[in-house]
TORTORLUM-371763 format. One record per residue: residue in one letter; x, y, z of N, C-alpha, C, O in turn. Coordinates in steps of 0.05 Angstrom, whole numbers, plus 5000, padded with zeros to 4 digits. Each point is the difference from the previous one (the first is absolute). Layout:
N
R   type   n.px   n.py   n.pz   ca.px   ca.py   ca.pz   c.px   c.py   c.pz   o.px   o.py   o.pz
R      a      X      Y      Z       X       Y       Z      X      Y      Z      X      Y      Z
...
This chain:
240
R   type   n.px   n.py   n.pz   ca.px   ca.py   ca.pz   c.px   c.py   c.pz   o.px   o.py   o.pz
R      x   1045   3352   3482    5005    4989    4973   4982   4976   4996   4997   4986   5019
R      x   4991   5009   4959    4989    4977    4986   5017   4975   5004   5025   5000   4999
R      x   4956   4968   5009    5023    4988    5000   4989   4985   4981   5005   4975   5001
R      x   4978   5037   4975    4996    4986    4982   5028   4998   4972   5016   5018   4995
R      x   4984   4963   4995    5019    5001    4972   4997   5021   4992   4978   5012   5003
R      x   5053   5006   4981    4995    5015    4974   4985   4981   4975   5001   4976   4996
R      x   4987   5046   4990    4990    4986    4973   5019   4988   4984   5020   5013   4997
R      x   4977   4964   4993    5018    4990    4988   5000   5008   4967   4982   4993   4984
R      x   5040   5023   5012    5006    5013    4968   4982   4979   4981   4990   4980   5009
R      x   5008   5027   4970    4988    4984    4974   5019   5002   4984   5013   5019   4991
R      x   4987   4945   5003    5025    5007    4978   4992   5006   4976   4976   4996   4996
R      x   5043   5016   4977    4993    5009    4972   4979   4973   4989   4984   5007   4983
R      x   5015   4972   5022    4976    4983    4988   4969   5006   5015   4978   5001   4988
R      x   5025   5002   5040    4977    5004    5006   4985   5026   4989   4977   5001   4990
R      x   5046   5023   5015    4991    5032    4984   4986   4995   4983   4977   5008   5001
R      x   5036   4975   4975    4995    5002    4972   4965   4982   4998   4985   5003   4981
R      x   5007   4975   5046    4980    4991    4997   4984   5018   5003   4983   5006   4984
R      x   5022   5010   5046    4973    5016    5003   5000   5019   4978   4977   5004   4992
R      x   5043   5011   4995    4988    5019    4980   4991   4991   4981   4993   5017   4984
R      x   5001   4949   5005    4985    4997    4979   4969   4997   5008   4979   5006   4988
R      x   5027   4982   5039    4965    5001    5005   4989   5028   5012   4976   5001   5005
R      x   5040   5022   5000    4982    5025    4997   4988   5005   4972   4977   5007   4994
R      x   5050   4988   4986    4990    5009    4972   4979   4980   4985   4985   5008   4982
R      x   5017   4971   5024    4970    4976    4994   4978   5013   5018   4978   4993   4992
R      x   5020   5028   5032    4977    5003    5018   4993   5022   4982   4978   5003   4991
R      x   5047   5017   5002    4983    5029    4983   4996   4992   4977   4984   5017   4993
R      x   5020   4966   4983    4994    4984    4975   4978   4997   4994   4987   5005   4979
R      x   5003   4978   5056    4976    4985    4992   4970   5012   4999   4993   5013   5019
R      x   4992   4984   4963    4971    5019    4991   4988   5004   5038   4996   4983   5017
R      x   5000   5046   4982    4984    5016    5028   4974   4978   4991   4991   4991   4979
R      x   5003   5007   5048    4966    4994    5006   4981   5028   4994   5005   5022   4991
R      x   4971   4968   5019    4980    5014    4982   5006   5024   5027   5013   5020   4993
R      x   4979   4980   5035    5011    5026    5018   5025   5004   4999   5008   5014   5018
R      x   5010   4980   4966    5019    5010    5006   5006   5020   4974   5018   5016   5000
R      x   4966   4981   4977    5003    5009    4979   4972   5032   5006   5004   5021   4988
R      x   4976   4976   5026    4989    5022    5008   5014   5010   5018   5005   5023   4994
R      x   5004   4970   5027    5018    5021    5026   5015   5020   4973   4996   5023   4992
R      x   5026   4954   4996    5025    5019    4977   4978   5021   4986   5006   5024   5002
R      x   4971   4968   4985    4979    5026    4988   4997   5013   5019   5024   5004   5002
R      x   4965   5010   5021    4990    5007    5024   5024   5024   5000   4995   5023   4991
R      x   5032   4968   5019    5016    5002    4997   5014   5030   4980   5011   5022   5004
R      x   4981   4961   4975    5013    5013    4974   4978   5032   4998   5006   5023   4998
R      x   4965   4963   5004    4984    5025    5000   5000   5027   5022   4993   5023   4994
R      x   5018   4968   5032    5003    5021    5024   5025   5015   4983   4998   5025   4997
R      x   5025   4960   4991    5024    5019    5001   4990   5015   4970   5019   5012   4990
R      x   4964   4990   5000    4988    5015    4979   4983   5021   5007   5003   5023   4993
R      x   4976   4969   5021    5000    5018    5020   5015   5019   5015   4993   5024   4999
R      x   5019   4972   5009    5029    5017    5014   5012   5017   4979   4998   5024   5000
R      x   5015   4964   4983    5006    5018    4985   4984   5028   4987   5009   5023   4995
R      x   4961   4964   5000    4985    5019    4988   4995   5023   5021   5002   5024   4995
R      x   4993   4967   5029    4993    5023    5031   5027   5010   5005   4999   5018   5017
R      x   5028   4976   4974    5022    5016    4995   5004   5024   4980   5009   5023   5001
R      x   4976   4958   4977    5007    5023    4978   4981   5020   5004   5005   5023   4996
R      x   4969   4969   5012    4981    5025    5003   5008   5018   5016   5001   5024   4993
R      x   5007   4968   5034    5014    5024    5023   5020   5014   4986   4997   5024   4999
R      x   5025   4965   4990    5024    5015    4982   4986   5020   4986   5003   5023   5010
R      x   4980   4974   4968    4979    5016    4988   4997   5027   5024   5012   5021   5001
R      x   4969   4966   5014    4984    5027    5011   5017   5019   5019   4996   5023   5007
R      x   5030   4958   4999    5021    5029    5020   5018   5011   4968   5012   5021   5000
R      x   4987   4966   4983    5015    5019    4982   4988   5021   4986   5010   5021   4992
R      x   4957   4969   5007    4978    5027    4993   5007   5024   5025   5009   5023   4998
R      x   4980   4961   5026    5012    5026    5018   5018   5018   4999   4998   5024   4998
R      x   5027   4957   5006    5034    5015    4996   4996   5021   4972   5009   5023   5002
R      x   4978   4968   4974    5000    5016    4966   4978   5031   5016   5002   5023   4992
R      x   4979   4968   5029    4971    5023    4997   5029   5016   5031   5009   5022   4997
R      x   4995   4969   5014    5010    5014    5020   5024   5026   4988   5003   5020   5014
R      x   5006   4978   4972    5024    5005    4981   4990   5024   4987   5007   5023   5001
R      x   4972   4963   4983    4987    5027    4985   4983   5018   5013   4998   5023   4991
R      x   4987   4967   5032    4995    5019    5016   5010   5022   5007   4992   5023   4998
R      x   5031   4964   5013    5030    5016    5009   5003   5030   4983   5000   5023   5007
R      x   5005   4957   4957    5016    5022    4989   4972   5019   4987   5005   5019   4986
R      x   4972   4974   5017    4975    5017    4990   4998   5019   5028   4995   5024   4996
R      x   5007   4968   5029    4997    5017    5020   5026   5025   5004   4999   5022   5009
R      x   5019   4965   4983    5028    5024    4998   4992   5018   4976   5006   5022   5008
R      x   4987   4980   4977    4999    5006    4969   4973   5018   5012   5004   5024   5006
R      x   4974   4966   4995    4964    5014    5007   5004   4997   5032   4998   4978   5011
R      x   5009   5044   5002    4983    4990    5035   4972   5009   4995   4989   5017   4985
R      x   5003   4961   5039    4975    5005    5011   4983   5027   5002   5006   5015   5018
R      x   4974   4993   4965    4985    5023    5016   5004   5014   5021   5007   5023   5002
R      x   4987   4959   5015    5003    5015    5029   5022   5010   5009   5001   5015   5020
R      x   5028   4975   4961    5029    5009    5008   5000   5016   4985   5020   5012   5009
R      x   4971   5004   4969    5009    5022    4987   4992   5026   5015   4978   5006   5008
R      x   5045   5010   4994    4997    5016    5012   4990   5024   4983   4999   5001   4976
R      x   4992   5021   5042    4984    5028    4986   5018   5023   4993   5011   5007   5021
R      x   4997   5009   4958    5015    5019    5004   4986   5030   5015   4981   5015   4993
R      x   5037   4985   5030    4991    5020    5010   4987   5035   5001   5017   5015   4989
R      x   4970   4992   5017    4989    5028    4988   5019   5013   5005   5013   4999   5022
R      x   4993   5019   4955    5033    5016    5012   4981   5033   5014   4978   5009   4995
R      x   5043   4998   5023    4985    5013    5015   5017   5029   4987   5021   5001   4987
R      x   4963   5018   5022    5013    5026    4983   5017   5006   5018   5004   4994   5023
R      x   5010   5026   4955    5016    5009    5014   5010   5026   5022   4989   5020   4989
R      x   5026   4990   5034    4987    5015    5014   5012   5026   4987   5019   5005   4986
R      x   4960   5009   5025    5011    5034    4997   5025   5018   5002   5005   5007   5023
R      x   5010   5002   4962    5018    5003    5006   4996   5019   5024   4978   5011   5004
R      x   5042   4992   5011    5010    5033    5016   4990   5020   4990   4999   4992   4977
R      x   4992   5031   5022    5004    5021    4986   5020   5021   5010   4992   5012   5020
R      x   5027   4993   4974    5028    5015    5009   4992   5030   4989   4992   5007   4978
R      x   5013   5007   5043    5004    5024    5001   5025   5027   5012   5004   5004   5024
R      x   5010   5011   4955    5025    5003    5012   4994   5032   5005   4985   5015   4987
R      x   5028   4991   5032    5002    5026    5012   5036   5018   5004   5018   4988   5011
R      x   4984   5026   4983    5027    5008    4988   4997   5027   5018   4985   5017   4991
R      x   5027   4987   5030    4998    5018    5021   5020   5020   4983   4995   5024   5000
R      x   5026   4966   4985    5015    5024    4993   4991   5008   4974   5014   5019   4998
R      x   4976   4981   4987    4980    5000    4979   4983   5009   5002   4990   5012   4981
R      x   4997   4986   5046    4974    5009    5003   4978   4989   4976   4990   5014   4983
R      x   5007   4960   5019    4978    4994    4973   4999   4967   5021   5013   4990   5018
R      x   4963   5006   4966    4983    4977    5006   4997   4978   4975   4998   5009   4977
R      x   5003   4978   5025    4993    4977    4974   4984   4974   5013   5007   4982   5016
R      x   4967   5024   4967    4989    4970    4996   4985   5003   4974   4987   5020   4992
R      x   5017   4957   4996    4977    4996    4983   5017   5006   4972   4989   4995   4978
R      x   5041   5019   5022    5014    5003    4982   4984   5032   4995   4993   5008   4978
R      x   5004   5007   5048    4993    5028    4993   5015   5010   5025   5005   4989   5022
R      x   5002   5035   4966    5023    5015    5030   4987   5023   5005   4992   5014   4982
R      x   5003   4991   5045    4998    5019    5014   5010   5023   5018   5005   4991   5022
R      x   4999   5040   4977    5009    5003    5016   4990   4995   5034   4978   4989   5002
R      x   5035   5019   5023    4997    5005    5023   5009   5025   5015   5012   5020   4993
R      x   4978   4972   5031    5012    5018    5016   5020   4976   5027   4989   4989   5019
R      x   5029   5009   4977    5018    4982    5024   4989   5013   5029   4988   5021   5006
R      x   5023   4955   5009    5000    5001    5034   5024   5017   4999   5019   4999   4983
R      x   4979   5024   5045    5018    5009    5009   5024   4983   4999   5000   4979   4987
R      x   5027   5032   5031    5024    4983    5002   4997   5003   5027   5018   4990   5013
R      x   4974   5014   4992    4995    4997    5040   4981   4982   5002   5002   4983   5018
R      x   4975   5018   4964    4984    4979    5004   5000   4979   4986   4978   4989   4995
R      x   5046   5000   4994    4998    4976    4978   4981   4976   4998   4998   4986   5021
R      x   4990   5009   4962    4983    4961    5000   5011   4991   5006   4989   4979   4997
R      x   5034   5015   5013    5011    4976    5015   5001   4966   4990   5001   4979   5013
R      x   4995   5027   4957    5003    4972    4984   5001   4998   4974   4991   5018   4986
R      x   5021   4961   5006    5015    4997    4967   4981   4989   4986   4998   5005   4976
R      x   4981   4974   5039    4981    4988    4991   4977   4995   5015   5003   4985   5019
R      x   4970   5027   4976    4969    4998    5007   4982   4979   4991   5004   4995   4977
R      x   4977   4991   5034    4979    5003    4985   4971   5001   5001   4988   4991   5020
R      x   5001   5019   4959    4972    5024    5018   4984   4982   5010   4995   4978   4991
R      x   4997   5035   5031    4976    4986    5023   4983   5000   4990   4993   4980   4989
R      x   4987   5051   5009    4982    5001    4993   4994   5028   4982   5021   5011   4992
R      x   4956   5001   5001    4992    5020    4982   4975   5013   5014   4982   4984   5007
R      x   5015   5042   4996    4982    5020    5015   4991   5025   4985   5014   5020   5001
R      x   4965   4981   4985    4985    5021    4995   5009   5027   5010   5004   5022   4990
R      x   4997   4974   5019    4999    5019    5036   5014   4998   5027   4990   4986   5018
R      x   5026   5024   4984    5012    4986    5035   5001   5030   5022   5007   5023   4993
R      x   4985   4967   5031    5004    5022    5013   5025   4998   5013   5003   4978   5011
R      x   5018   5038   4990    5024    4993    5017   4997   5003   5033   4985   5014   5013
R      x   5034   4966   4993    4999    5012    5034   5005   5027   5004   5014   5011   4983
R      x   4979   5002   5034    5007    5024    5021   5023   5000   5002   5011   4979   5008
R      x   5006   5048   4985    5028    5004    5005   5003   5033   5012   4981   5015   5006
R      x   5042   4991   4995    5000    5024    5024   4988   5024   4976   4982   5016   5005
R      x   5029   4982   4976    4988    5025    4982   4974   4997   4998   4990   5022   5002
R      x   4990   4957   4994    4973    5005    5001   4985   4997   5012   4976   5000   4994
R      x   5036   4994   5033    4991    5015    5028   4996   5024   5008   4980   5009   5012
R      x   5047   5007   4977    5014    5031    5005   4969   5003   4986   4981   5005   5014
R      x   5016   4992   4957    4983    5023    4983   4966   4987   5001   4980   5010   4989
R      x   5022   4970   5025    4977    4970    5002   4982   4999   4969   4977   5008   4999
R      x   5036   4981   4981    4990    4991    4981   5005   4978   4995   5017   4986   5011
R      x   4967   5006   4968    5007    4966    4998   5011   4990   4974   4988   5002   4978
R      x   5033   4989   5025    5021    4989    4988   4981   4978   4977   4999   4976   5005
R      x   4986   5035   4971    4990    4966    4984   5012   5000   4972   5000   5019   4984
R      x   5010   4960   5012    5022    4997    4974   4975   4984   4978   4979   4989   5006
R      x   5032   5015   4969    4977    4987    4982   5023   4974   4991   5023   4995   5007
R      x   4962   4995   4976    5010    4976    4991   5030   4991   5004   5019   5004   4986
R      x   4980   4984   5037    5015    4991    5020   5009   4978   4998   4982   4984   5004
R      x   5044   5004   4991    5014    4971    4997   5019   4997   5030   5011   5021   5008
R      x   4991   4960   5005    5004    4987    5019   5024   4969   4995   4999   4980   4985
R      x   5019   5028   5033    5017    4976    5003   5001   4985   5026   4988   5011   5018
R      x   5024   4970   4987    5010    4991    5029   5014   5004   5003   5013   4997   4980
R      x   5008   5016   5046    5027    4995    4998   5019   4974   5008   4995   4978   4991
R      x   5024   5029   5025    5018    4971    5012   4988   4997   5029   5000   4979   5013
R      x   4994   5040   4994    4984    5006    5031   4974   4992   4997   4987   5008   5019
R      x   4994   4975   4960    4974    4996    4986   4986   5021   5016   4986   4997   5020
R      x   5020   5021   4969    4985    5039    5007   4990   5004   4974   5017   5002   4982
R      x   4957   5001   5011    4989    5007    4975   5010   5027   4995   4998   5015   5019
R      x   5014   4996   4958    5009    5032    4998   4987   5008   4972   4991   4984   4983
R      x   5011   5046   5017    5000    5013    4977   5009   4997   4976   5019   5016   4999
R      x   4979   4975   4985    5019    5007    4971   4998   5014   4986   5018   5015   4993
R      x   4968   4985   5001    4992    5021    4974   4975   5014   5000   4981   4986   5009
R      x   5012   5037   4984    4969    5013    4996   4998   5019   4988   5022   5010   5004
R      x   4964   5006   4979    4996    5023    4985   4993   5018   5011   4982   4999   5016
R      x   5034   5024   4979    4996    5030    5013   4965   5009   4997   4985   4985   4988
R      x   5006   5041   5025    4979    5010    4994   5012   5022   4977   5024   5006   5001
R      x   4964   5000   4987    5006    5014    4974   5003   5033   5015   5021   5014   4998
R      x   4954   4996   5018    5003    5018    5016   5028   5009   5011   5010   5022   5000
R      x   5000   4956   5009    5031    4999    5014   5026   5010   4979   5022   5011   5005
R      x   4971   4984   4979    5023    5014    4971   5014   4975   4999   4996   4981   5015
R      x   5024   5019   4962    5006    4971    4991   5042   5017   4996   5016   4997   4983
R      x   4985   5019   5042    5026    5003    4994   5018   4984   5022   5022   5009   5006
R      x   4971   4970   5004    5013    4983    5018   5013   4969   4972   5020   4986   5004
R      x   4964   5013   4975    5005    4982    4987   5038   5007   4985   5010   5022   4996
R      x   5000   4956   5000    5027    4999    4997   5023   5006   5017   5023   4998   4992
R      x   4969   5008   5031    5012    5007    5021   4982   4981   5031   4978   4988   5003
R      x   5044   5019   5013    4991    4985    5026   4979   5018   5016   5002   5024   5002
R      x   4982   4964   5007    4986    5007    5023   4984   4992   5008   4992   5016   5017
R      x   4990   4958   4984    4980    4992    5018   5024   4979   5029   5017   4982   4996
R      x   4974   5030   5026    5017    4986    5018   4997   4974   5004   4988   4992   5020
R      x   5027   4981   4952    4994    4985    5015   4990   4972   4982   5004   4976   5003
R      x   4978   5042   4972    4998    4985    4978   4996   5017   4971   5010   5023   5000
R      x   4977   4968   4979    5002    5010    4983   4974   5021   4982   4977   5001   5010
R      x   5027   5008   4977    4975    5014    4990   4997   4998   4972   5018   4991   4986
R      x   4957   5017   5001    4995    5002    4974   4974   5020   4983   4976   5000   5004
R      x   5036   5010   4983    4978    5024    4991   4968   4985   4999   4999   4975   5002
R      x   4982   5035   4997    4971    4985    5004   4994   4983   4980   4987   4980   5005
R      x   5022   5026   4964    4980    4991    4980   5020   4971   4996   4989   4981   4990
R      x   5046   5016   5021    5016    4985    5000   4996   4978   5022   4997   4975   4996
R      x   5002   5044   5036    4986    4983    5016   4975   4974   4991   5003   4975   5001
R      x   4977   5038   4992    4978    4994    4994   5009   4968   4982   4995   4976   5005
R      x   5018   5035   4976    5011    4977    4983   5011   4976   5007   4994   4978   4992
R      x   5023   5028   5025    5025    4977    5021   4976   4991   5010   4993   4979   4990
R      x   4988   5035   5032    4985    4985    5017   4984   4974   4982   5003   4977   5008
R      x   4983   5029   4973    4989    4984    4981   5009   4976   4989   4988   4979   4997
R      x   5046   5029   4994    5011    4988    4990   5014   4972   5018   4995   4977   4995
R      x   5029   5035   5035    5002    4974    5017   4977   4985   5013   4978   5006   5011
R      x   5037   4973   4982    4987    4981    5023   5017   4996   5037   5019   5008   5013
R      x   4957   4976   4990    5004    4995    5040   5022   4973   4984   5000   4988   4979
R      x   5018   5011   5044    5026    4983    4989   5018   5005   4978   5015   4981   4994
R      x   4986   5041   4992    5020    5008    4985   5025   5011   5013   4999   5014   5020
R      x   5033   4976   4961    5015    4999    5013   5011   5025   4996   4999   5006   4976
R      x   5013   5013   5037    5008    5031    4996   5035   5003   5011   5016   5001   5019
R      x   4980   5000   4955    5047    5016    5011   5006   5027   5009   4995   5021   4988
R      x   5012   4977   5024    5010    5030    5008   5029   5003   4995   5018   4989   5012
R      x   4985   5026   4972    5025    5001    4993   5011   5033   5009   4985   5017   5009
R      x   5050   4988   4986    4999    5031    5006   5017   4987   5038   5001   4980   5014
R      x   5012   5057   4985    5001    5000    5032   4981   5005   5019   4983   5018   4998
R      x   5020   4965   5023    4986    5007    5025   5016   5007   5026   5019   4985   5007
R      x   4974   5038   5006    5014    4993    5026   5005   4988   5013   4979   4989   5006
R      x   5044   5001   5011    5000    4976    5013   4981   5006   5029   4989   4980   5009
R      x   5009   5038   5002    4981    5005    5034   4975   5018   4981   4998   5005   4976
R      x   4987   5000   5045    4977    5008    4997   4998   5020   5032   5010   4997   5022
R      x   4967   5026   4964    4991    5021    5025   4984   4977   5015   4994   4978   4992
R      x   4998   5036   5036    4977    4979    5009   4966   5009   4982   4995   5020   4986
R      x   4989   4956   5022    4977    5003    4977   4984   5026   5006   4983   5011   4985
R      x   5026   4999   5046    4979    5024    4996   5010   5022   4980   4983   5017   4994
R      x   5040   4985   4995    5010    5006    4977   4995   4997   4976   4993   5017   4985
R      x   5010   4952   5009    4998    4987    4984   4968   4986   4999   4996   4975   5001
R      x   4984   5043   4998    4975    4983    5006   4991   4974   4979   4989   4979   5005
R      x   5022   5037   4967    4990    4976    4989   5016   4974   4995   5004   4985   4981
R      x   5004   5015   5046    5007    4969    5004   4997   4982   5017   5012   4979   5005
R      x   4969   5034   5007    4977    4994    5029   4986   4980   4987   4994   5000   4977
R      x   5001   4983   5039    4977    4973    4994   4977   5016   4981   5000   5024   5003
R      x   4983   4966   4980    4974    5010    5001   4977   4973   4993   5005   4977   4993
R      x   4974   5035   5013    4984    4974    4994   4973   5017   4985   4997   5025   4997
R      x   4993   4964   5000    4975    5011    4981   4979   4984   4979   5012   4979   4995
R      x   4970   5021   4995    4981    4986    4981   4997   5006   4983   4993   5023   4997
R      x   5010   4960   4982    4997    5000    4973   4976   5020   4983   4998   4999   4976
């Protein structure tokens, strides 16, 4: 601790002296520096204010350009953000459906009906739905026991082709030789697949396409002879 005196209080007469001689010190006329410092002074905080008001100015220009930027860039984007409407691409091909009516004996494509001649019942197609592989001018069939026995060769004309569930390319459909007589049509008899008078043939072949979808409608047997029976349901392969 200090072992100097506390300050000794001032009484209400002394108070009242010193505050008249502060107010006689601020009364009395400034000297000549003391009246430039107060200018000096007076001109910095004028200054100040003005390098205030100008900054206020230029962030409120900003804040006003930033704003409308904003709402001109929402409203117009940029060039480079507009996007292109895309080229519409066509559309695909349909299926072409073709229905086959085993009990009917008729063919339909194209909204034209045909008769046939059906697969045996021993030798049934063996499916409700095809669709064609390919198309043959001309096909030679494989070798089977009958045209071995007589050795001639088995060649079918305008020849349509399916896959089966076994992906075994088969017979479907082909036009008789005219020579052969056309009394198998409306009734069953090619072992296996179907037939069609020549000038009808001729037509179908022209008319499906490779990937058209074909119904087989009608009964089928549920078993089948074996294929040396049933030849035309032997693999075949051949060129267009």
């Amino acid at each position: 601790m200090s072992d100097q005196p506390p300050p000794h209080p001032l009484t209400e007469a002394e108070l009242s002296a010193r505050l008249r001689d502060l107010a006689a010190q601020g009364a009395a006329p400034a000297t000549g520096a003391q009246a430039r410092s107060r200018a000096q002074r007076r001109r910095r905080g004028q200054r100040v204010v003005l390098c205030s008001g100008a900054l206020a100015a230029v962030a409120l220009t900003a804040v006003t350009s930033a704003a409308l930027g904003s709402a001109t860039g929402a409203a117009v984007p940029p060039a480079a953000s507009v996007s292109h409407t895309p080229t519409p691409t066509p559309s695909p091909v349909p299926v072409q459906r073709v229905t086959i009516d085993l009990d009917a004996h008729t063919l339909t494509i194209r909204g034209r009906k045909f008769p046939i001649s059906g697969a045996q019942e021993n030798c049934p197609i063996g499916e409700s739905a095809v669709t064609v592989t390919a198309k043959y001018p001309t096909l030679t069939m494989p070798p089977n026991k009958y045209s071995k026995l007589t050795k001639s060769v088995d060649v079918r004309q305008w020849v349509v082709t399916f896959t089966d569930r076994r992906h075994h390319e088969r017979l479907l459909m082909w036009a008789l030789d005219p020579s052969a007589g056309l009394n198998s049509i409306g009734h069953n008899a090619p072992p296996g697949s179907i037939a069609l008078a020549p000038e009808a043939g001729k037509w179908v072949y022209d008319a499906i396409r490779p990937g058209a979808r074909v119904e087989i409608k009608g009964r089928q047997a549920a078993s089948a002879d074996p294929d040396s029976v049933c030849y035309d349901r032997r693999p075949v392969t051949g060129d267009r």
